[in-house]
C-alpha positions as CSV (number, residue, x, y, z in Angstrom):
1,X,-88.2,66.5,-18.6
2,X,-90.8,64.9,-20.7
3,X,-93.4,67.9,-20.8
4,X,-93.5,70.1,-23.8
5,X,-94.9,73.6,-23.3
6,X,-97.0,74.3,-25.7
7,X,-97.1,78.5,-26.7
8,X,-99.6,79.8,-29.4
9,X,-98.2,79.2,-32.8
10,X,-96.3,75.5,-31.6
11,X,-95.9,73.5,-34.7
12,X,-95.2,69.6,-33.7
13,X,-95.0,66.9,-36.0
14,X,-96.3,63.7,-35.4
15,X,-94.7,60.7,-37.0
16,X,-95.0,63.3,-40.1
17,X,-98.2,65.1,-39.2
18,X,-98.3,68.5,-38.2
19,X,-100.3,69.6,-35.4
20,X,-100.2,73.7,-34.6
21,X,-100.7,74.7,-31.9
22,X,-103.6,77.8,-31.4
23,X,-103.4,79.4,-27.8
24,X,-107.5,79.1,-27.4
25,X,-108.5,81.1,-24.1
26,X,-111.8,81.8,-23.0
27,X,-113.1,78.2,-21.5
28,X,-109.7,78.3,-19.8
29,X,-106.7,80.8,-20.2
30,X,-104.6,77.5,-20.4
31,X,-106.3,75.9,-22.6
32,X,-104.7,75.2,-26.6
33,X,-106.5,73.8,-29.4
34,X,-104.6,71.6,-32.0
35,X,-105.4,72.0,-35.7
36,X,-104.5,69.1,-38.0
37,X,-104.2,70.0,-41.2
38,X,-104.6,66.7,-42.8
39,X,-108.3,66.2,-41.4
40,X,-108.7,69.8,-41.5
41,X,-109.9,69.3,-37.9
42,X,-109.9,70.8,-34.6
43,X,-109.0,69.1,-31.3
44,X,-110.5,71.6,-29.2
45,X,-110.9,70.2,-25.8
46,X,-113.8,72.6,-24.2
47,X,-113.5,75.5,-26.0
48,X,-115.8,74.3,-28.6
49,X,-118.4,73.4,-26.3
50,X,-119.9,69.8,-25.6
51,X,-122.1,67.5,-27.3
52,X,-123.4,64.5,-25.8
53,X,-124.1,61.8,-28.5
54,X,-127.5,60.7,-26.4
55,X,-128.9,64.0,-27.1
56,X,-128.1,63.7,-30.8
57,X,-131.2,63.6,-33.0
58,X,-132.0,63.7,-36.9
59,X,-131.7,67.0,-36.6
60,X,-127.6,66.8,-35.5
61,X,-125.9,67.0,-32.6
62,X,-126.7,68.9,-29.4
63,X,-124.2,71.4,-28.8
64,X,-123.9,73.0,-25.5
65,X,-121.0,75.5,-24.3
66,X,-119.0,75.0,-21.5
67,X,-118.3,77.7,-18.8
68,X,-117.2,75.6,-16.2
69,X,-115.2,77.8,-13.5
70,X,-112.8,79.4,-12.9
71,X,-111.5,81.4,-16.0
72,X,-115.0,81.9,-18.3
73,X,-114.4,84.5,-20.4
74,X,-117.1,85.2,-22.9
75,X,-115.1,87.7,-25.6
76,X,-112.0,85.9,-25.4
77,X,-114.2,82.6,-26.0
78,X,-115.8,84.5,-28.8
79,X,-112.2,85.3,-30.1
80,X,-110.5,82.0,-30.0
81,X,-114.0,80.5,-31.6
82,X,-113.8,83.0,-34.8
83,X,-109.8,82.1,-35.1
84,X,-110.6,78.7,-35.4
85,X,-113.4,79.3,-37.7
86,X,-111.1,81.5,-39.8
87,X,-109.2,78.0,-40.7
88,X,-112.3,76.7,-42.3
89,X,-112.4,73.5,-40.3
90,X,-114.5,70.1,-41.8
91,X,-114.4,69.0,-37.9
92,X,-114.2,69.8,-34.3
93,X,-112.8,67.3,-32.1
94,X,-114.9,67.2,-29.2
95,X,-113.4,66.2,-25.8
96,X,-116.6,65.4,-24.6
97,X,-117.9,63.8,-26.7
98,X,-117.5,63.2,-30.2
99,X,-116.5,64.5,-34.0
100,X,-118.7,67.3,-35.0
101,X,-119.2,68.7,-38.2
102,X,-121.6,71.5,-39.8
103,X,-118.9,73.5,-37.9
104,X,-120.3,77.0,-39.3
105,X,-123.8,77.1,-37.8
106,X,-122.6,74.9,-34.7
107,X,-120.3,77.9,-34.1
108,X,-123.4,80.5,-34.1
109,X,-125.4,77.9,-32.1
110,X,-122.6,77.7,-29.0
111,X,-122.1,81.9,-29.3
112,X,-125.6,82.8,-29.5
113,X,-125.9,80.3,-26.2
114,X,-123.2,82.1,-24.4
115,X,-124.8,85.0,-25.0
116,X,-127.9,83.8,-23.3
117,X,-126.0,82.6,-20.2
118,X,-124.2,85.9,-19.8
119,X,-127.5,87.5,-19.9
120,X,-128.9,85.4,-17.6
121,X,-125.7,85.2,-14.9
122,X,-126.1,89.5,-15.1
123,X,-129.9,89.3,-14.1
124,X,-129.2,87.1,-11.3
125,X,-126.5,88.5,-10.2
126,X,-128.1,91.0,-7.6
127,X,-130.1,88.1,-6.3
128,X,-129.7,86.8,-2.8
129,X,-130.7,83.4,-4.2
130,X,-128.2,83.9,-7.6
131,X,-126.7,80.7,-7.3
132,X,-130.0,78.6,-6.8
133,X,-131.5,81.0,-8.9
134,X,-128.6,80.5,-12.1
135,X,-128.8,76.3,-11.9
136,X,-132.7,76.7,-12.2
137,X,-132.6,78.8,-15.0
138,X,-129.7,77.1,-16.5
139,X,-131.8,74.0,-16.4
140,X,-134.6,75.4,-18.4
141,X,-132.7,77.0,-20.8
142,X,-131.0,73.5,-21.8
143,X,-133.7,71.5,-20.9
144,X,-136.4,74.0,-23.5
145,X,-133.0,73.8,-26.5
146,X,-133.1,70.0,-25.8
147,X,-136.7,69.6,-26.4
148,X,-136.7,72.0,-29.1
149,X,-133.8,70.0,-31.0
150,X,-136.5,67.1,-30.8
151,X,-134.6,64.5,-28.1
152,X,-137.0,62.0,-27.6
153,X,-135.9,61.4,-23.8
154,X,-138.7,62.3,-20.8
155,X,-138.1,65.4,-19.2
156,X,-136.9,63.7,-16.2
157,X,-133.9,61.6,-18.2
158,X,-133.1,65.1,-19.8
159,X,-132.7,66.8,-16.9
160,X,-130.8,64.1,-15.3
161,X,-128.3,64.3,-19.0
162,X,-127.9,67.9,-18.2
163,X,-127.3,68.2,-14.3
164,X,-124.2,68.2,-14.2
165,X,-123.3,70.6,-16.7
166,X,-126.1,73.0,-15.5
167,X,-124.3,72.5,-12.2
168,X,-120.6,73.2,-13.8
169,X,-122.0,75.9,-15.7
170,X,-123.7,78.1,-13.4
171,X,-121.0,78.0,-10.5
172,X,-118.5,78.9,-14.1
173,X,-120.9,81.7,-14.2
174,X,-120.8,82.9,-10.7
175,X,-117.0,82.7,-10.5
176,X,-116.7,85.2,-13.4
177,X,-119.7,87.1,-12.3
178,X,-117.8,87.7,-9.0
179,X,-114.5,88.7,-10.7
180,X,-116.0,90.9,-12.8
181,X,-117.1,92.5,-9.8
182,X,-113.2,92.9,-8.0
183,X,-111.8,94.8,-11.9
């Protein structure tokens, strides 16, 4: 009795605040993301990616996308990314793990890495060994945007940062690779 569905275009107020609702698929087809008007800010769970505050340098944060199985969906993510850009957030409202801002060219960053992983998920996806194959390549892909962002950690500590989002990432990957396969 005490759960709220929550449909695209839901406008709940919070001790006074609005909060609107924005159905937000394309991490998750069940995901939302809540704009608050007063920050001008995003809460946007995973669909806006993840940036871990230890990989932060003085060049910003490191923002990496999340396609974490089982409901990836690159063009819808590309979709619900350019509606929330169309409010001209201040701030995203990382669940994982922190306020972002600089929204505009962290929005190209995420996209243009999405588009790298999709890439990479197609050419292994003939491969006997595409699931060893996709956490390998995975790996160097975020472990090369790491260095190249200037993080100051040893390759060993980034990779250690990264494994478990490598590893979330690439079985996200196979799990859409193989539905795209049964359509």
């Amino acid at each position: 009795a005490r759960v709220l569905e929550a449909p695209d275009g839901l406008l709940l107020e919070l001790n006074g605040r609005p909060l609107h609702f924005l159905d937000t698929p394309g991490h998750a087809r069940h995901h939302v993301c809540i704009w608050d008007e007063a920050s001008r800010s995003f809460f946007t769970g995973d669909t806006f990616g993840l940036a871990y505050p230890k990989l932060a340098t003085d060049r910003g944060v490191f923002i990496m996308p999340t396609t974490t199985p089982v409901q990836f969906d690159p063009d819808a993510l590309a979709a619900s990314v350019d509606r929330m850009l169309e409010k001209e957030p201040r701030a995203m409202l990382l669940t994982h793990y922190s306020r972002v801002t600089g929204v505009e060219r962290l929005a190209g960053e995420l996209m243009a890495q999405v588009r790298v992983l999709v890439d990479v998920a197609r050419a292994a996806d003939d491969r006997s060994d595409r699931a060893a194959h996709l956490r390998t390549a995975l790996g160097e892909f975020f472990l090369d945007r790491a260095v190249a962002h200037g993080c100051a950690q040893p390759e060993e500590r980034l990779r250690e940062l990264l494994a478990h989002d490598v590893e979330l990432n690439a079985q996200g990957l196979e799990v859409w690779l193989d539905k795209a396969k049964k359509k």
